[in-house]
C-alpha positions in Angstrom: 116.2 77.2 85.7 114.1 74.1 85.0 112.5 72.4 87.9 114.2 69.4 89.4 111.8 66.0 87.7 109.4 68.9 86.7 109.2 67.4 82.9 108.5 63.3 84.4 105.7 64.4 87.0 103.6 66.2 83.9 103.8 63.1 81.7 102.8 61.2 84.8 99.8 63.4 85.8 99.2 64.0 82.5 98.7 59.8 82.1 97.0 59.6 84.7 94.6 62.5 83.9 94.0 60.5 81.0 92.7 57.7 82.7 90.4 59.6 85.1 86.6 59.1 85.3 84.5 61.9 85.4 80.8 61.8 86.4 80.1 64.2 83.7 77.3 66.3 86.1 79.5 69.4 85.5 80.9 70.8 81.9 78.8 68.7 79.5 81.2 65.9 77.7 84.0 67.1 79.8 86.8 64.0 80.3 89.9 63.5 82.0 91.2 63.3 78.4 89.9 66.6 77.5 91.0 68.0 80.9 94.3 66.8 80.2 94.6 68.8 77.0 93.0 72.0 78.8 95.6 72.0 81.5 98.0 74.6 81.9 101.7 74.6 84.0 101.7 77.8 86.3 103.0 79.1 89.4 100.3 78.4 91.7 99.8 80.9 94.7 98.4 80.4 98.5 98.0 83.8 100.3 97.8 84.1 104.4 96.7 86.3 107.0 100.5 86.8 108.2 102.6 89.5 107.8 105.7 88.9 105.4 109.1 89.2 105.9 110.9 92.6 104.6 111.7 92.3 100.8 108.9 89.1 100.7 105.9 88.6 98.1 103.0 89.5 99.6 99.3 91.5 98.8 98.3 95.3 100.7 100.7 96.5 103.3 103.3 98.8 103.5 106.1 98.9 101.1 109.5 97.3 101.3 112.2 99.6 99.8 115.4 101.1 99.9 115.4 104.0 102.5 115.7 107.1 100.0 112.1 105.5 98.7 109.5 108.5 97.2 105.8 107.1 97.8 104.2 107.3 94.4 101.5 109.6 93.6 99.2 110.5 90.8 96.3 113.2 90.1 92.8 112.1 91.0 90.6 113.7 88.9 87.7 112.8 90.7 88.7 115.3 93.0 89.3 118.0 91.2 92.8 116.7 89.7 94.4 117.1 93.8 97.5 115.0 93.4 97.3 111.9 96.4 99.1 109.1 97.3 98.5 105.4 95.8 97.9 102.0 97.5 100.4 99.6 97.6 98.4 96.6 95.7 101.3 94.1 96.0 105.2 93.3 96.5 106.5 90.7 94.9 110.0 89.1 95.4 110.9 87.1 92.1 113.9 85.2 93.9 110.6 83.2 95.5 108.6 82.8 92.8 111.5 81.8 90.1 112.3 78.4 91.5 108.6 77.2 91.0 108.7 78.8 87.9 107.6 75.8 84.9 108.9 77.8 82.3 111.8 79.5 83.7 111.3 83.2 82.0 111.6 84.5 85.4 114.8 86.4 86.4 116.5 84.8 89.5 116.3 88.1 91.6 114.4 91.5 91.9 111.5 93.3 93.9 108.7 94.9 92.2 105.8 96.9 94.1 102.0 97.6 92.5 100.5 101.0 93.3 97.7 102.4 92.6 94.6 105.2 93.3 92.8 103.5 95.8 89.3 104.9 94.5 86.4 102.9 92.2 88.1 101.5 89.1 86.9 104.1 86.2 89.5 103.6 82.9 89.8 107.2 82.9 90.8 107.6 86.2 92.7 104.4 86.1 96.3 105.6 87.9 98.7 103.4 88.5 102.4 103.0 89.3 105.6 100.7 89.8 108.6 100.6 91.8 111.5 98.7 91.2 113.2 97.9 94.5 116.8 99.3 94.4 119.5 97.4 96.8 119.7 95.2 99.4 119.0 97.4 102.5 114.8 97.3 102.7 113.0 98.8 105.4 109.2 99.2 105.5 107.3 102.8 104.7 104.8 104.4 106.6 102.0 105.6 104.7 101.7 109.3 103.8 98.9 111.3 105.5 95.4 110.3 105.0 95.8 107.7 103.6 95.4 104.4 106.0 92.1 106.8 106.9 91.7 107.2 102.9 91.4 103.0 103.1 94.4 102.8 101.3 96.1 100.7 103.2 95.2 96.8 102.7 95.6 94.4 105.3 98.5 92.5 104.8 98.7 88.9 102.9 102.4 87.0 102.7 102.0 84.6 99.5 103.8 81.3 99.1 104.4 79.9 95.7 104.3 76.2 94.0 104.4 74.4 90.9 101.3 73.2 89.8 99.0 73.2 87.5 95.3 74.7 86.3 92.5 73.7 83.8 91.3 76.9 82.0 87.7 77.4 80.2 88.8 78.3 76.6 85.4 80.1 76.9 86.4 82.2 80.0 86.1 81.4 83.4 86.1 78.2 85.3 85.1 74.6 84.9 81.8 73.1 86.6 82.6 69.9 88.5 80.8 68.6 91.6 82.3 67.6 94.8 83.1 64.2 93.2 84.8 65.2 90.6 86.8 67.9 92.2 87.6 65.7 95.1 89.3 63.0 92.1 91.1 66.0 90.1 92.3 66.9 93.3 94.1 63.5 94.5 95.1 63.2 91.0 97.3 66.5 92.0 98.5 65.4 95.0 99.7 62.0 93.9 102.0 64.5 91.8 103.2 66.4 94.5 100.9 69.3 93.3 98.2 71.2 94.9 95.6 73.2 93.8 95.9 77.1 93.6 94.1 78.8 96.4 94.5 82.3 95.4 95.3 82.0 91.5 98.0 81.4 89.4 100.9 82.8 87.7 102.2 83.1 84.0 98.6 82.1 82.6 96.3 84.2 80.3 93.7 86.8 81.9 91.0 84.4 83.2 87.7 86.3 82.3 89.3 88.3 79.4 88.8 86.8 76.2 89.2 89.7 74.1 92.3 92.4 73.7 92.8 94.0 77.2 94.8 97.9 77.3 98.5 97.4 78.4 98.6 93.8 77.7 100.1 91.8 75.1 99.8 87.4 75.2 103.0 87.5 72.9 105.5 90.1 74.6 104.1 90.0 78.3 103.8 87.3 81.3 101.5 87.6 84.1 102.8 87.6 87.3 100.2 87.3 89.7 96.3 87.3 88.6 93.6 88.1 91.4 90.6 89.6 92.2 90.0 92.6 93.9 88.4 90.3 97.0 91.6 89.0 98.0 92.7 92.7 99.0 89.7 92.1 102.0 86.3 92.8 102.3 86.4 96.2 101.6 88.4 96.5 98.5 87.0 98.7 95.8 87.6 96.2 93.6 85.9 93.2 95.1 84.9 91.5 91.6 87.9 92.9 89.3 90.5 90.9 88.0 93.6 92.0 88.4 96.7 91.6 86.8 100.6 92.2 87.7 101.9 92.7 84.5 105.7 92.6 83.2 107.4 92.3 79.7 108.9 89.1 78.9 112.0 91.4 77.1 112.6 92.8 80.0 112.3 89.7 82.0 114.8 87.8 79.7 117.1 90.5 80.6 116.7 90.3 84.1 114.9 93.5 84.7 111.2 94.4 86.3 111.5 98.2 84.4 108.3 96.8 82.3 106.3 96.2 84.9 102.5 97.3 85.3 99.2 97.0 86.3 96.5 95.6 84.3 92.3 95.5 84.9 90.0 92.5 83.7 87.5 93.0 81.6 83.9 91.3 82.2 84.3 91.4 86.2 
């Protein structure tokens, strides 16, 4: 469903974007013209150190399911094939991100969680898993044995959703501004109602992945959530990766999460 005014603030900020004067210390020739054209509408995302409520979107934690849940395992072959649990990497509750959804391919409803083997990321030992939630009656998991000690269990992170905007490097990566210059960009956003995204953003292409990336499509998939391995704490084994929550926009159109998946950045 579109957002309320949604279409009227982007021509505004888009106007107004326009009109901004850079000091040109970062990018070389970047504008507010050429920043304008380089901006993309997202779901932007703010994570906090705050435990979420059962069934809500959140990073690490424990698992919100229905009570029959089976915690998801898969073969680590790095020891010796020995089947072992996975880490929940995420749970997210598409009933809070679909009203700040710009582009409104998300479904209304539905809970989706993100496992996955909580050891160095190696393609070929690359294990991961989804579940979709089934029902209304959610209760929280505790982790099979071993595996808080294992460090597979992240410290929780609720995450709030908005509707903003972001300004890709078609190059990969991020623009350079100074202080100046982001400070401007930044009240440019907020005379818009719009803030920047602390954690990253949703339903944009892979960041630092320019090339194809396994499991991933730009034409039949949407990205849910993009984030790096840091935001799962200081420990994470995955500090620099991107990662990427991954479902099929088929699917999505019919209001299911059954193509849901994991994907890992390349170049991090």
């Amino acid at each position: 469903m579109p957002i309320d005014g949604w279409t009227d603030r982007i021509a505004a900020l888009t106007a107004d974007l326009v009109a901004l004067e850079l000091d040109g210390s970062g990018d070389e020739g970047l504008t507010g013209a050429a920043l304008a054209k380089r901006m993309r509408q997202v779901i932007g995302v703010k994570a906090s150190l705050e435990e979420a409520p059962i069934g809500g979107s959140k990073l690490g934690g424990l698992p919100h399911a229905e009570p029959g849940f089976v915690w998801p395992t898969a073969k680590n072959i790095w020891h010796g094939g020995a089947v072992e649990p996975l880490a929940l990497i995420a749970q997210l509750n598409l009933a809070e991100m679909a009203p700040h959804d710009p582009h409104g391919v998300l479904p209304a409803s539905g809970v989706v969680s993100f496992f996955m083997l909580p050891i160095e990321y190696d393609p070929m030992a690359h294990k991961a898993r989804t579940h979709v939630v089934a029902g209304s009656e959610l209760v929280a998991h505790a982790p099979p044995d071993g595996l808080a000690d294992a460090g597979g269990v992240f410290e929780e992170k609720s995450l709030e959703f908005f509707p903003t905007v972001v300004f890709p490097d078609p190059n990969g990566g991020f623009l350079s501004f100074d202080d100046v210059d982001e400070t401007r960009i930044h009240g440019v956003l907020e005379k818009h109602g719009m803030r920047p995204a602390e954690l990253d953003a949703l339903l944009d292409g892979p960041r630092f992945s320019t090339g194809r990336l396994k499991g991933y499509s730009r034409k039949k998939d949407v990205i849910l959530l993009r984030f790096f391995g840091e935001a799962l704490g200081q420990e994470s084994l995955w500090f620099e990766t991107e990662m990427m929550l991954v479902a099929g926009r088929e699917a999505l159109a019919g209001g299911g999460l059954d193509d849901a998946r994991i994907v890992m950045g390349e170049n991090t």
